[in-house]
C-alpha positions as YAML, in Angstrom:
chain: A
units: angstrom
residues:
- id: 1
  name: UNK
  ca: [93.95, 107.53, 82.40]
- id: 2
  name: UNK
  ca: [94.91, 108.72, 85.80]
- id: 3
  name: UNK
  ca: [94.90, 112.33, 86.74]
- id: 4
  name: UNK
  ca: [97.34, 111.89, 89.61]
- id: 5
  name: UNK
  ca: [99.47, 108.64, 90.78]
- id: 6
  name: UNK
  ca: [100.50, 107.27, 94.39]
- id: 7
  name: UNK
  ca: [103.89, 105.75, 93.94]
- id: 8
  name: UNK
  ca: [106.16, 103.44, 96.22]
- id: 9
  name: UNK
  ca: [109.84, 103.71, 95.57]
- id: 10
  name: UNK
  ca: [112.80, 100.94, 96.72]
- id: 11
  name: UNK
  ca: [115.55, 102.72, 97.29]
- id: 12
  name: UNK
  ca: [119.16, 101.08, 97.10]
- id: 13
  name: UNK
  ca: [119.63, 100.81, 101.34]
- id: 14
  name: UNK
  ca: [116.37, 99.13, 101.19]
- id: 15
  name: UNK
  ca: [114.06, 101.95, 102.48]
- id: 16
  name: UNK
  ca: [110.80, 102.79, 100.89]
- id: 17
  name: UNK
  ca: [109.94, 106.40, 99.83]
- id: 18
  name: UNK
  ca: [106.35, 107.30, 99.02]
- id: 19
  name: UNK
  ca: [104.92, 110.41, 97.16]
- id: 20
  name: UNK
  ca: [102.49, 111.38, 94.90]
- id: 21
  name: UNK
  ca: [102.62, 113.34, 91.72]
- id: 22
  name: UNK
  ca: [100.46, 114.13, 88.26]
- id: 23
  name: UNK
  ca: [103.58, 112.74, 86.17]
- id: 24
  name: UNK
  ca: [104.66, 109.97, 86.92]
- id: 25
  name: UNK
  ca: [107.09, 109.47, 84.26]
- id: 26
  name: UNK
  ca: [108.50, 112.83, 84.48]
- id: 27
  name: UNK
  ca: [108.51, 112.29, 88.37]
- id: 28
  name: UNK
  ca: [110.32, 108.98, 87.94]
- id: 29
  name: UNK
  ca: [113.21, 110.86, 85.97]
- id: 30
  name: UNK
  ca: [113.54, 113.82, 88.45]
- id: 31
  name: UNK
  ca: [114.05, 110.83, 91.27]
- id: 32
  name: UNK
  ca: [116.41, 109.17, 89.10]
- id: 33
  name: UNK
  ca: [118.28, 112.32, 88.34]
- id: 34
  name: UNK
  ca: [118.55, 113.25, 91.82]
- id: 35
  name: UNK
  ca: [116.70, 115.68, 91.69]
- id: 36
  name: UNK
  ca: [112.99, 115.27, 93.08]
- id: 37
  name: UNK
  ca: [114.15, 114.64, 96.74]
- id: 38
  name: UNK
  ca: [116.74, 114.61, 99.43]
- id: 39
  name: UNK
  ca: [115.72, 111.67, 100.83]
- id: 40
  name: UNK
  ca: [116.34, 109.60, 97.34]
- id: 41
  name: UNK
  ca: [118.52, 111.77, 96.36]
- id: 42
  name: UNK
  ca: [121.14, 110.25, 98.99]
- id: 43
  name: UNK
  ca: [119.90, 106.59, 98.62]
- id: 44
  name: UNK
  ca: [120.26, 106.46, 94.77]
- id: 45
  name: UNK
  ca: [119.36, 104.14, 92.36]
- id: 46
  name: UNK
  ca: [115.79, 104.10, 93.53]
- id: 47
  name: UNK
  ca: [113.44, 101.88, 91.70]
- id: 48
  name: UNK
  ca: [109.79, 101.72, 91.16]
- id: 49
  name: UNK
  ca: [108.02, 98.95, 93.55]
- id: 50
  name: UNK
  ca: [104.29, 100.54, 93.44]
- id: 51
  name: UNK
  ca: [102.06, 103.11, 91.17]
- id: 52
  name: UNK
  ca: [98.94, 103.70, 92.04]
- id: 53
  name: UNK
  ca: [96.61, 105.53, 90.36]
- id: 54
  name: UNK
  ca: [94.26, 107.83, 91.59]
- id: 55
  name: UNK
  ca: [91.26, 109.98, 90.08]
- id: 56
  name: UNK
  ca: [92.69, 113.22, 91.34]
- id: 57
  name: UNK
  ca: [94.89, 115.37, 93.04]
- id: 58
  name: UNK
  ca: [93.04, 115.40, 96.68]
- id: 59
  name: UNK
  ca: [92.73, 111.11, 96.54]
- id: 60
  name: UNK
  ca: [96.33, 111.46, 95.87]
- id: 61
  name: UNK
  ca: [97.04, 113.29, 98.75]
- id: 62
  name: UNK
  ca: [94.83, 111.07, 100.80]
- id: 63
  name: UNK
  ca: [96.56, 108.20, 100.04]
- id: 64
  name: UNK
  ca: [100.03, 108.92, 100.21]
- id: 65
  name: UNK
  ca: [99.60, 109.78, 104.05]
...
């Protein structure tokens, strides 16, 4: 299993929003909610397009730059 996760989301203008997180799932929800980030937050419904995963928290980071 992966210890961290790059993910790609669509969001509903079209845009793409990346980040990186240790949860996906839970991360997933807090986007969907509204709640993980401003950016999604005002381009909701966002939907998964990518996951990654990664074999830590510093790859992670790597990647999603």
């Amino acid at each position: 299993m992966a210890d961290a996760w790059v993910y790609l989301l669509r969001c509903a203008d079209g845009s793409l929003y990346t980040g990186w997180t240790v949860d996906l799932d839970a991360r997933l929800r807090r986007h969907g909610e509204g709640k993980a980030s401003a950016y999604t937050r005002s381009r909701l419904p966002v939907e998964l397009a990518l996951a990654l995963p990664m074999p830590d928290r510093s790859a992670a980071r790597r990647e999603e730059a």
